[in-house]
N, C-alpha and C positions, 0 to 999 in steps of 0.2 A: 490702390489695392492693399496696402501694407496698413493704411490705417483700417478698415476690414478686417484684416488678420489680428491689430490686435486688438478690436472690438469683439474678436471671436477667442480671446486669449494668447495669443502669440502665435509665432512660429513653432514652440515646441509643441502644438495642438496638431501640426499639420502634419500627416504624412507624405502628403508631396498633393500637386495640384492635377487635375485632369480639366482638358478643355477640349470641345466638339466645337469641328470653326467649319463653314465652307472650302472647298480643295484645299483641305490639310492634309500635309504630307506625313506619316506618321512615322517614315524610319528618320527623315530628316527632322521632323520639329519646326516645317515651313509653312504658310500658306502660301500659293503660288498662281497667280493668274487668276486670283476668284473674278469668274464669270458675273456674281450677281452682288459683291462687295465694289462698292469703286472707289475705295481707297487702296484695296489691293489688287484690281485689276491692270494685268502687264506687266507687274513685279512679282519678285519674290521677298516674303517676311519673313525673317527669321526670330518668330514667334515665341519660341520655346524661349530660343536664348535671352530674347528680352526680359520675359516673362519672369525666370529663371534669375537674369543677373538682378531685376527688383525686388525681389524677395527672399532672394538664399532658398528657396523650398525646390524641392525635385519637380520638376513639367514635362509632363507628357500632353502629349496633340494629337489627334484624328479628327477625318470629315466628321462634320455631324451627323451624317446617315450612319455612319458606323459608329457612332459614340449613340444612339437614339437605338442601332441593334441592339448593341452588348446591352443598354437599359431594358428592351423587350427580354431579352435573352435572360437577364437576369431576376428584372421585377415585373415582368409582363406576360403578351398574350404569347410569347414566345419559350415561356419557364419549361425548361424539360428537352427545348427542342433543341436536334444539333445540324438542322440542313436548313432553313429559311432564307428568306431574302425577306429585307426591308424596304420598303418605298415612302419614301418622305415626299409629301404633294402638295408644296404652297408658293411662295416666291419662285423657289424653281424646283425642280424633281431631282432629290439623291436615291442614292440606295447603297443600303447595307446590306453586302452577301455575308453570310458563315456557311462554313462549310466542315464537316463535323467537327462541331463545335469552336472554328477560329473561326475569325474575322476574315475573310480574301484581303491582302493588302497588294499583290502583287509584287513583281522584281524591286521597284523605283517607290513603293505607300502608296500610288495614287489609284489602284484598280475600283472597281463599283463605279464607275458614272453612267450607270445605265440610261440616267437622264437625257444622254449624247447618244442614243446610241440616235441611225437616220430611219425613221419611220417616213419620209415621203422623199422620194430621190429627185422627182418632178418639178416645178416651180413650190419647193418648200419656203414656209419663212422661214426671215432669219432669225438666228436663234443670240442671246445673248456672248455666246461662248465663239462666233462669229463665222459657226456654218450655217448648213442653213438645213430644214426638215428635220429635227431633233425632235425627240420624245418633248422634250423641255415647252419647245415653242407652243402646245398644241394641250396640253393636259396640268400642267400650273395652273396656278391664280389667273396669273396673267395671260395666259394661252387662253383660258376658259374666257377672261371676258376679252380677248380679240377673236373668238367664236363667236359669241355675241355678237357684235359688229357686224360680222361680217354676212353674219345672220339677217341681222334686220335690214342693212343694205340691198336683201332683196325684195324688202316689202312684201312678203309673199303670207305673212301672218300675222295680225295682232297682238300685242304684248306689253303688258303692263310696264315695260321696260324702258318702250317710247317716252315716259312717263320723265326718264335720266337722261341726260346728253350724253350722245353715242362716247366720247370722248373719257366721259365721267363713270361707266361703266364697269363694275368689281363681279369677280367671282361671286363675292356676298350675297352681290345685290343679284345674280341668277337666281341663286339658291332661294333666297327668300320670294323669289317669283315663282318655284317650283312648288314653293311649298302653297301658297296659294293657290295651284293648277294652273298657274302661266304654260299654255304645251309649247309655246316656245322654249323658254327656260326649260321645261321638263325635257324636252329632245335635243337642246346642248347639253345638258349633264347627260344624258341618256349615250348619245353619241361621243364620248367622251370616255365615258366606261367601256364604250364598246372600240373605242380604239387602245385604252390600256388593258383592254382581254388580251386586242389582237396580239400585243407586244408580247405582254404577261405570257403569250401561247411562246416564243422565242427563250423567254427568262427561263423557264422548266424546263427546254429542252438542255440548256446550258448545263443547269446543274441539281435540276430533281426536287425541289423544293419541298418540304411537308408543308409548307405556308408559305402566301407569301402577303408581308404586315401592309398594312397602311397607317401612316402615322403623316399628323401636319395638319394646315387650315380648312384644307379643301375635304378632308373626310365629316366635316361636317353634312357634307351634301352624299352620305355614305345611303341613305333612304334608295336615292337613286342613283347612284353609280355602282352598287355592290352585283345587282341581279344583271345591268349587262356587262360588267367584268368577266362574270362568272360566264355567261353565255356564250361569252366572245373568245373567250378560253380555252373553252370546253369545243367551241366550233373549228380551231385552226390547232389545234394541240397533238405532237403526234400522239395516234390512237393508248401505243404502251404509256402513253402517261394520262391518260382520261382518267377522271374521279380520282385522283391521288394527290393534287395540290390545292389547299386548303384556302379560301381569302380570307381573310381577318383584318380587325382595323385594334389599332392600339388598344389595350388597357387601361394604358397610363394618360394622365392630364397630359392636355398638349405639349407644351414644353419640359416637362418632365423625364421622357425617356430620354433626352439629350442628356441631360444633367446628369441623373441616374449613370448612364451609361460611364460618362466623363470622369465622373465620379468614381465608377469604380475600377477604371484602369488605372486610379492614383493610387490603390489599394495592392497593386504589384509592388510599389516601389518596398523594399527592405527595410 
């Protein structure tokens, strides 16, 4: 890292560092338990201070759903707004709440993991984070292609997909069957939207959203997840909140509103 800094001019270029990590703790400076890191799952990092005693520069930490907000918030499809949720949808599902115009971090930094919240209480899978029936398990990458799977193990359809060993199966490689008119692929993504409407109908009753973003790998397949987001929304929503929260999918290059964001909570330090 320090040889970086002085390929960028020094330390006196820096006003201090921002970093968006998975379950970062942002009043401690920790990552703790990352679900989908497994260097740091079942410990705690204390990130900052590493970070920090390597370079002499100021560090601040947040989840990267909330470092990927404050990026929409600031350079995005978010500019202007001060009530949104962000939802990050690839490896695993974060989310960045703001609520007029701050971050939610909650008592302890770690609030937003709506990813966890239980969407199946029944024989749900397990989820990496090691409950079971989470938003997480079902609408990721990875959730999308164990849909898949679980899909064609019923032989009941045709699909370009057979094509993959069930095993070897990616979100990607739906997406690019949907685009094709694979209607298998087309009604996992399909049903997929329409199970983060259902949620998304819960997210707004929370806290009112005017938006609520999509950012991350899986909004590639936005063609067909947006219209039954919206439906599925719009069908379990309480009524006072019909047509008032907005979907939208990022502005910014994929990885971008992380950094952006990260970025500019380093702009607090003094």
């Amino acid at each position: 890292m320090n040889k970086i800094i002085e390929q960028l001019g020094g330390k006196e270029n820096f006003r201090g560092i921002g970093i968006g990590a998975p379950d970062a703790n942002y009043y401690k400076g920790t990552i703790e338990d990352a679900t989908n890191l497994a260097w740091a799952k079942g410990i705690v990092v204390p990130f900052v201070a590493m970070v920090t005693n390597a370079t002499n520069i100021p560090t601040v930490l947040t989840n990267d759903a909330n470092a990927a907000a404050v990026g929409e918030m600031t350079y995005g499809a978010a500019k202007g707004m001060r009530d949104f949720i962000l939802i990050t949808l690839g490896t695993g599902v974060g989310s960045g709440i703001v609520v007029n115009g701050q971050v939610v971090y909650g008592h302890d930094g770690l609030a937003g993991e709506l990813g966890h919240v239980i969407i199946k209480k029944e024989n749900g899978r397990l989820c990496g984070c090691g409950r079971t029936g989470c938003l997480e398990a079902y609408v990721s990458a990875p959730g999308v292609a164990m849909t898949a799977r679980e899909y064609m193990k019923s032989g009941k359809q045709k699909t370009i997909l057979s094509e993959i060993k069930q095993e070897d199966i990616t979100a990607e490689d739906v997406y690019h069957a949907a685009v094709k008119g694979d209607s298998l692929a087309v009604k996992i993504l399909r049903d997929t939207g329409l199970l983060l409407g259902e949620t998304f109908a819960d997210f707004v009753t929370f806290s009112s959203p005017e938006a609520i973003i999509l950012f991350g790998g899986l909004t590639k397949s936005k063609e067909f997840l947006i219209e039954p987001i919206r439906e599925a929304m719009e069908a379990h929503v309480m009524s006072i909140f019909k047509g008032k929260t907005k979907i939208l999918v990022s502005e910014l290059p994929e990885s971008d509103a992380a950094l952006l964001g990260a970025s500019a909570l380093a702009w607090d330090f003094k």
